[in-house]
One Martini backbone bead per residue (centre of mass of N, CA, C, O) as a GRO file, in nm:
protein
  302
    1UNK     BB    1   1.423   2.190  -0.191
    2UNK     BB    2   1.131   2.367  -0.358
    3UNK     BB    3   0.916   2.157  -0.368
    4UNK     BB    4   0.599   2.086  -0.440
    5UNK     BB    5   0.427   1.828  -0.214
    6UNK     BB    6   0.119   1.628  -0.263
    7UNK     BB    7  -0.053   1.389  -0.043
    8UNK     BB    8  -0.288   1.192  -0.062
    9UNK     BB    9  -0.420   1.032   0.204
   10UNK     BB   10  -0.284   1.166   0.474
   11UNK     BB   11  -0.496   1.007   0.672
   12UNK     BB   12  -0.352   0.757   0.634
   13UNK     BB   13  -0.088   0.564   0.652
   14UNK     BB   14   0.089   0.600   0.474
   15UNK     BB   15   0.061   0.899   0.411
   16UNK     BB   16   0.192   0.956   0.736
   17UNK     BB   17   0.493   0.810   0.652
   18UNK     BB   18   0.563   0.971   0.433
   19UNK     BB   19   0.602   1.204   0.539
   20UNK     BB   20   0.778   1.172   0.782
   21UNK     BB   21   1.010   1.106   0.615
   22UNK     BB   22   1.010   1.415   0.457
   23UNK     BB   23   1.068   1.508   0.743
   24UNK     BB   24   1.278   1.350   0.874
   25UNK     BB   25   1.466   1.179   0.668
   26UNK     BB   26   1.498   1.423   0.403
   27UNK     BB   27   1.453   1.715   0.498
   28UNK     BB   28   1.202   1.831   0.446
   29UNK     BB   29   1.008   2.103   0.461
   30UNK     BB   30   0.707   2.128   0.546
   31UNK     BB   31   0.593   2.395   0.376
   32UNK     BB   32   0.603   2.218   0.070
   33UNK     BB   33   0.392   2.044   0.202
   34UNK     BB   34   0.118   1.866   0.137
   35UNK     BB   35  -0.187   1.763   0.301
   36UNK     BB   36  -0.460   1.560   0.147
   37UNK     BB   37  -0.787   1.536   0.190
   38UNK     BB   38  -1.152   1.515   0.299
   39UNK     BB   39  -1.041   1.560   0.596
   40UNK     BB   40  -0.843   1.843   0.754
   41UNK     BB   41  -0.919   1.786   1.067
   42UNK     BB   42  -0.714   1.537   1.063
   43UNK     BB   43  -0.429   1.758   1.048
   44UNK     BB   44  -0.347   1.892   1.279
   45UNK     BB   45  -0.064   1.848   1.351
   46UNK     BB   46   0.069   1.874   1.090
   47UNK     BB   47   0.019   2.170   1.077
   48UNK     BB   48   0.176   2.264   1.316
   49UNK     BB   49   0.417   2.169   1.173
   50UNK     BB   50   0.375   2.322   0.854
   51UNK     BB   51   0.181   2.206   0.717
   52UNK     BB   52  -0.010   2.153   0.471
   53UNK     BB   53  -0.360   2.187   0.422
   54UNK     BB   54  -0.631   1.997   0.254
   55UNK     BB   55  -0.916   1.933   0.033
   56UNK     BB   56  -0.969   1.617  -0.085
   57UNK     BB   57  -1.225   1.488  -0.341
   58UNK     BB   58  -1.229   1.227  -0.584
   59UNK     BB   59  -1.543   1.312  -0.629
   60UNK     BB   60  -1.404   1.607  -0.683
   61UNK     BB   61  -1.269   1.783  -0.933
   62UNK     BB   62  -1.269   2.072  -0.876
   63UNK     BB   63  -1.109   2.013  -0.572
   64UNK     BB   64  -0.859   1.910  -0.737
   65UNK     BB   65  -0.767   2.161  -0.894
   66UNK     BB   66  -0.769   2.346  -0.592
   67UNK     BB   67  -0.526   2.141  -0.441
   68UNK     BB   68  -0.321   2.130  -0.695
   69UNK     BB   69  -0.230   2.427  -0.698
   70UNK     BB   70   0.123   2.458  -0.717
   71UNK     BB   71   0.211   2.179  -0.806
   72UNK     BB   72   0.539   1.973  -0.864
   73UNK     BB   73   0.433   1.713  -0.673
   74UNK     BB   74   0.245   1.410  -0.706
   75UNK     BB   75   0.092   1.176  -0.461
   76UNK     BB   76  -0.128   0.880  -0.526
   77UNK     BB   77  -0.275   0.727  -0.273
   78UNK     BB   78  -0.490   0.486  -0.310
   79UNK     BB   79  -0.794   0.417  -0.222
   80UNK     BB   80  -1.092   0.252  -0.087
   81UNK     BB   81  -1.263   0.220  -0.338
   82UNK     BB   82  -1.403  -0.143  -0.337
   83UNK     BB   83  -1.721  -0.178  -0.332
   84UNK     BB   84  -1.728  -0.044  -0.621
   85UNK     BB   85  -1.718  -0.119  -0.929
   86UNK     BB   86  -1.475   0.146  -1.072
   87UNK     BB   87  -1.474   0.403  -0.850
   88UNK     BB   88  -1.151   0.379  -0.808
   89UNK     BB   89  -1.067   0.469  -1.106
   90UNK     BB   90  -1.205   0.737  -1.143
   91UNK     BB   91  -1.074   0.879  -0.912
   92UNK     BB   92  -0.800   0.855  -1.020
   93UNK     BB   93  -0.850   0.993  -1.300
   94UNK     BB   94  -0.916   1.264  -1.190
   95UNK     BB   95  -0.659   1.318  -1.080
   96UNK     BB   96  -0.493   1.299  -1.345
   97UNK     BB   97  -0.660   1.544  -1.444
   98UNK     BB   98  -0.623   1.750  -1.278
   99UNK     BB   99  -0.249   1.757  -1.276
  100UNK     BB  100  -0.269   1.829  -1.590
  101UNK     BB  101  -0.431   2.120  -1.571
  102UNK     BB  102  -0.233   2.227  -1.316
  103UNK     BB  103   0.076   2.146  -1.390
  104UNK     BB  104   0.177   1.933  -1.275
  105UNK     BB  105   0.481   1.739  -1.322
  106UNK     BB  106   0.432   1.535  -1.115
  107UNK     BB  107   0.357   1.175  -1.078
  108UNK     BB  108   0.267   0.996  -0.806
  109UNK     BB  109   0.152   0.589  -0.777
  110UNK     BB  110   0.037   0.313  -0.597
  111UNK     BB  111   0.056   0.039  -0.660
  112UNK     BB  112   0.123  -0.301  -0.794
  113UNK     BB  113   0.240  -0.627  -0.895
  114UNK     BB  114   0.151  -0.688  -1.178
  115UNK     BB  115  -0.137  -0.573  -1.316
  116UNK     BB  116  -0.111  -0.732  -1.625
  117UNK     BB  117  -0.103  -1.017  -1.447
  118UNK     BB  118  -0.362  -1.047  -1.227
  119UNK     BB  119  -0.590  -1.202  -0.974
  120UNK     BB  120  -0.639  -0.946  -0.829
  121UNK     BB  121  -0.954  -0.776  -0.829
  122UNK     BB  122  -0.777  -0.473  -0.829
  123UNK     BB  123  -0.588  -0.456  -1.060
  124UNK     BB  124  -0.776  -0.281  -1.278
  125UNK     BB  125  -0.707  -0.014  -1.157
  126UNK     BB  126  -0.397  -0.010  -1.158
  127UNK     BB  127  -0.353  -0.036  -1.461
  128UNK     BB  128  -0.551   0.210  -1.549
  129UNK     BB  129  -0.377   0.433  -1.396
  130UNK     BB  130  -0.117   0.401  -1.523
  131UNK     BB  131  -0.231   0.443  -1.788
  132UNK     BB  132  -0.344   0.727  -1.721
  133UNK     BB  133  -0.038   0.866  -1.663
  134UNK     BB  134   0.085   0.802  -1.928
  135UNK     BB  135  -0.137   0.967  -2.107
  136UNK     BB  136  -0.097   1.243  -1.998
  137UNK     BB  137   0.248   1.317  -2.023
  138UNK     BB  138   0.326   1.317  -1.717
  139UNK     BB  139   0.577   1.276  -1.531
  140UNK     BB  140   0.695   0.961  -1.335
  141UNK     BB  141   0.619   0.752  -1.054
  142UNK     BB  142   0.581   0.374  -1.018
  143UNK     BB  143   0.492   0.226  -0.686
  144UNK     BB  144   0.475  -0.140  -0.640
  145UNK     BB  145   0.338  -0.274  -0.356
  146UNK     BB  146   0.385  -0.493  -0.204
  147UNK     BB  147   0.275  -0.732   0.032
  148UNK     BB  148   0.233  -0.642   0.395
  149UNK     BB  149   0.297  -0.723   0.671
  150UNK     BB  150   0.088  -0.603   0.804
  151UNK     BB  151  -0.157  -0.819   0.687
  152UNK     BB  152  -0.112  -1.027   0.890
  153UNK     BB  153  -0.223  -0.906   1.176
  154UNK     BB  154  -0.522  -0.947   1.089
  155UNK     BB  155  -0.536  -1.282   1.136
  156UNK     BB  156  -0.253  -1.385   1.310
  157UNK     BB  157  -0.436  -1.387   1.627
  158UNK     BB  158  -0.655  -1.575   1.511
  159UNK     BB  159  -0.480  -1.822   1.441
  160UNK     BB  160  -0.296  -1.882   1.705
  161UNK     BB  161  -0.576  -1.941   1.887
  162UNK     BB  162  -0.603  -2.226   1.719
  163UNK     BB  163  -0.358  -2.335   1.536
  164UNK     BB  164  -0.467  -2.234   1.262
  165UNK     BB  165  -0.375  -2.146   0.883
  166UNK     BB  166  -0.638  -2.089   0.595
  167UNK     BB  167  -0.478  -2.165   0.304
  168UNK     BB  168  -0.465  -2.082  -0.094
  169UNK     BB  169  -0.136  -2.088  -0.122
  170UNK     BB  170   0.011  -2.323  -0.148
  171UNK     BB  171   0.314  -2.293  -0.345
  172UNK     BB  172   0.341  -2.015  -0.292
  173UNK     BB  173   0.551  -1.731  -0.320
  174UNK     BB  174   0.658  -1.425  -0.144
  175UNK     BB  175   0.711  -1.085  -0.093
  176UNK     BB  176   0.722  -0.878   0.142
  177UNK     BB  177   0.637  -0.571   0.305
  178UNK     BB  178   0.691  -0.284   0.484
  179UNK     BB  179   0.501   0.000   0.493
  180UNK     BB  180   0.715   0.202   0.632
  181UNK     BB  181   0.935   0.097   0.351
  182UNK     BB  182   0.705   0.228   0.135
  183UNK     BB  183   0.734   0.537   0.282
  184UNK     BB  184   1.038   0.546   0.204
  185UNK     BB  185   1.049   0.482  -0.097
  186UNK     BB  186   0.879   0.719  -0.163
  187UNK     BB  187   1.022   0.967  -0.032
  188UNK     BB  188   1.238   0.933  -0.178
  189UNK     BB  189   1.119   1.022  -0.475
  190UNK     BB  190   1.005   1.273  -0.387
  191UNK     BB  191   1.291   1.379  -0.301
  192UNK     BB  192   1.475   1.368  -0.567
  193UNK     BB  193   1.379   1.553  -0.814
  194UNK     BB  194   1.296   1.401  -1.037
  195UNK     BB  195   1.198   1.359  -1.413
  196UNK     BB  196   1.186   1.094  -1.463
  197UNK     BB  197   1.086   0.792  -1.558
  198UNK     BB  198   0.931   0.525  -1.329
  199UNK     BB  199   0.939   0.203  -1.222
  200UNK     BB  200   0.859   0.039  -0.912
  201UNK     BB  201   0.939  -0.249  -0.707
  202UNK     BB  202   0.836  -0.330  -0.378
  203UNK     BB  203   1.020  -0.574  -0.160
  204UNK     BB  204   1.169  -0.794  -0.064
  205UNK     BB  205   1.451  -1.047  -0.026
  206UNK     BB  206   1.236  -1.285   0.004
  207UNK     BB  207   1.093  -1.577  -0.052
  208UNK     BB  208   0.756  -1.755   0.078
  209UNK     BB  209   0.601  -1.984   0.226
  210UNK     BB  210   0.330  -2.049   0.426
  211UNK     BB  211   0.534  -2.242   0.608
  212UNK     BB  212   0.762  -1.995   0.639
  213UNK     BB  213   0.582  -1.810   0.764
  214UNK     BB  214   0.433  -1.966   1.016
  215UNK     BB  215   0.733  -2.043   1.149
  216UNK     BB  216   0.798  -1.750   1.224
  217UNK     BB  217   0.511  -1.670   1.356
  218UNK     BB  218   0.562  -1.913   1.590
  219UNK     BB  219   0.861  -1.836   1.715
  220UNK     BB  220   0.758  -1.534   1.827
  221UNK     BB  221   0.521  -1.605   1.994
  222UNK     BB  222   0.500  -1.915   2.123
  223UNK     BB  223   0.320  -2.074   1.921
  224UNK     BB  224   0.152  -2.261   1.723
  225UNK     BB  225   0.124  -2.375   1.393
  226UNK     BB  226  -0.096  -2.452   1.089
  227UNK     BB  227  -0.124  -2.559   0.784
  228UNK     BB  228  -0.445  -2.536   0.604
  229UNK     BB  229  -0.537  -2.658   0.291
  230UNK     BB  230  -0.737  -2.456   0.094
  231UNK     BB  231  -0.992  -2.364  -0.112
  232UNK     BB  232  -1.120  -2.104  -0.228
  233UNK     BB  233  -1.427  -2.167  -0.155
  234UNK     BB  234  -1.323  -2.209   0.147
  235UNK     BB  235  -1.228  -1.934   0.222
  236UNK     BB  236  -1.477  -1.777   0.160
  237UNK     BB  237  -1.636  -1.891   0.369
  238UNK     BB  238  -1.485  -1.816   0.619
  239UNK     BB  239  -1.436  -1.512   0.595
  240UNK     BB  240  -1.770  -1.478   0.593
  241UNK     BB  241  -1.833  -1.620   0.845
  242UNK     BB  242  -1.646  -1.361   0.986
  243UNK     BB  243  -1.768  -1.090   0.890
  244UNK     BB  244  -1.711  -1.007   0.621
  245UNK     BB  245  -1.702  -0.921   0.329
  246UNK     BB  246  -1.721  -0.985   0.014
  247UNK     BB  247  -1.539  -0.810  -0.144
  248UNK     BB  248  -1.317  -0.918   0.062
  249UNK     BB  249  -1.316  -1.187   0.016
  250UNK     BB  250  -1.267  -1.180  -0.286
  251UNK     BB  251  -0.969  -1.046  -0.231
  252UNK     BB  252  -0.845  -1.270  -0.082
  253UNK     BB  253  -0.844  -1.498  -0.233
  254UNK     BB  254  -0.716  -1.357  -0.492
  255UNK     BB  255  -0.479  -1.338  -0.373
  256UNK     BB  256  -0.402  -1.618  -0.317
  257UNK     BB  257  -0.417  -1.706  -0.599
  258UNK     BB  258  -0.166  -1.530  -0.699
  259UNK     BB  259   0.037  -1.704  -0.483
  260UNK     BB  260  -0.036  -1.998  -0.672
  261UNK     BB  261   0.030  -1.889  -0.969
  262UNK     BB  262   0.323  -1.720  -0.922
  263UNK     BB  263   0.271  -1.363  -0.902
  264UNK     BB  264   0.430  -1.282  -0.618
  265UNK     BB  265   0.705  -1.418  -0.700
  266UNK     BB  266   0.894  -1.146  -0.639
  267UNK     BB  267   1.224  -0.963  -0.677
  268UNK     BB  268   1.343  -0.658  -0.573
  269UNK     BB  269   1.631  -0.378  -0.565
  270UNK     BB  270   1.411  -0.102  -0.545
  271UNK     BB  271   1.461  -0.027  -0.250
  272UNK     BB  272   1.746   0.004  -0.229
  273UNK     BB  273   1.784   0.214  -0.470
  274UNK     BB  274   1.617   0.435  -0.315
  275UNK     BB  275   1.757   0.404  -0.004
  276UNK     BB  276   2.020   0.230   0.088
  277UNK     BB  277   1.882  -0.018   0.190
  278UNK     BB  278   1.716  -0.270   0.382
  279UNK     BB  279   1.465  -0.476   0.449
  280UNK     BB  280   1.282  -0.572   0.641
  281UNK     BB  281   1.215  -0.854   0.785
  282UNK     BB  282   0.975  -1.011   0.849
  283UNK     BB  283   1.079  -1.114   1.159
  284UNK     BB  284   1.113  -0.856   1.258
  285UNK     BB  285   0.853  -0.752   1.270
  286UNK     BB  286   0.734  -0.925   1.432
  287UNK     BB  287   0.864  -0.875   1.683
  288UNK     BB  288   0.788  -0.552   1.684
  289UNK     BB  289   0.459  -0.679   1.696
  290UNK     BB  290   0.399  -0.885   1.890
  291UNK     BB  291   0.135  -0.773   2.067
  292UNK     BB  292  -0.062  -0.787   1.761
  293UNK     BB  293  -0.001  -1.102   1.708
  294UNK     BB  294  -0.085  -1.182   2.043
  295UNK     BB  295  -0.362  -1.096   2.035
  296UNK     BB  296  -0.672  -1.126   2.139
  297UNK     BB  297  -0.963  -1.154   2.053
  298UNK     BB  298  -1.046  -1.086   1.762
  299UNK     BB  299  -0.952  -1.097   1.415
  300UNK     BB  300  -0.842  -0.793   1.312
  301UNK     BB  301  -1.035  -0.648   1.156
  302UNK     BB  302  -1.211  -0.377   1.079
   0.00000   0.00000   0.00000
């Protein structure tokens, strides 16, 4: 296959595994991959083995299709612009604008589960880009990737150290997977050559109750875990006294609300359908992790 793939936030978690698959596990060439960044000096790595590093910056417009040019599969992973509010649609928007007019023919772009339906503060952010990218007219893969089992390891080596994890997520039950699993089934779908339009959601196999969550990291680290029920205004109060930011508390509530209010109940066999794969389950990836999950010092957050 000789489509130029070019990845933005290619130094980010996501976009660094999205790549290793295209070239470790799909044996995409190098030369064909763009690795698009805001600093492309820290993708030296990357240039070394023979990808292409470009600058891209979500706020500049022009930058955006001087990085695009050339490009016949884009794939768009949602931006870290949580703080101001509408910010992170627009610079969405503008990759999609960009990338209409610069002629790439395929756009891939990370969104969530269910975002036309959903209390999660960031969901219409993702659902005007599904929506930019339906009108742009040019064809797409929207990967709808759920909550990663990797979000547990911020929080869950702070509730270890106390034996207690205070949760606003009621009985709703949710289905996680990792990032990792999200990084192979994205470059699965951007190596496949695909003209087809199509919305994937990658989900784990199993659907778990905060206490289902619990027992599974209780039993791994060797440690007691009680789930402590609380309400959302006291989640959010807990969470700015541990010195998060406001923006950040009400992001975690409403994740907390949209899996009580069981939006996040979602379970799809599109992981599969991608890799010909089962996904790690929550346990693997705790075991794999075991050492950043019994960390102790910090709350785990960034």
């Amino acid at each position: 296959m000789s489509e130029t793939i070019l990845i933005t936030g290619a130094a980010g978690q996501l976009g660094q595994r999205v790549i290793h698959h295209l070239i470790e596990t799909y044996k995409v060439a190098p030369g064909n991959i763009v690795a698009a960044t805001r600093s492309p000096e820290k993708l030296a790595e990357l240039a070394n083995k023979g990808v292409v590093t470009r600058k891209a910056d979500f706020d500049d417009a022009a930058g955006l299709e001087k990085a695009f040019a050339g490009v016949d599969r884009l794939l768009i992973i949602s931006t870290d612009a949580l703080d101001t509010p509408g910010k992170r649609l627009a610079q969405h928007k503008a990759a999609v604008a960009a990338a209409a007019k610069t002629g790439v023919k395929h756009i891939a772009y990370t969104s969530m589960p269910a975002p036309d339906d959903s209390l999660v503060t960031f969901a219409p952010d993702h659902l005007g880009t599904e929506n930019a990218i339906k009108a742009s007219g040019v064809a797409y893969t929207i990967i709808r990737d759920a909550w990663y089992h990797d979000n547990y390891l911020h929080g869950m080596p702070h509730n270890l150290q106390g034996g207690k994890w205070y949760s606003a997520t009621g009985d709703g039950k949710i289905s996680t997977i990792s990032r990792d699993d999200c990084a192979l089934a994205i470059a699965a779908a951007l190596a496949s050559g695909t003209s087809e339009s199509a919305t994937y959601t990658l989900t784990g196999a199993e659907l778990l109750n905060n206490r289902q969550i619990a027992a599974i990291v209780s039993e791994v680290a060797g440690k007691p875990l009680d789930v402590v029920d609380v309400n959302d205004e006291q989640l959010g109060q807990g969470i700015r006294g541990a010195g998060l930011p406001g923006f950040v508390a009400d992001m975690l509530v409403s994740a907390d609300a949209n899996t009580r209010a069981g939006k996040f109940a979602i379970v799809t066999e599109d992981f599969t359908k991608l890799t010909g794969r089962k996904p790690q389950p929550l346990k693997d990836f705790c075991v794999a992790h075991k050492a950043a999950l019994t960390a102790s010092g910090n709350a785990g957050g960034h």
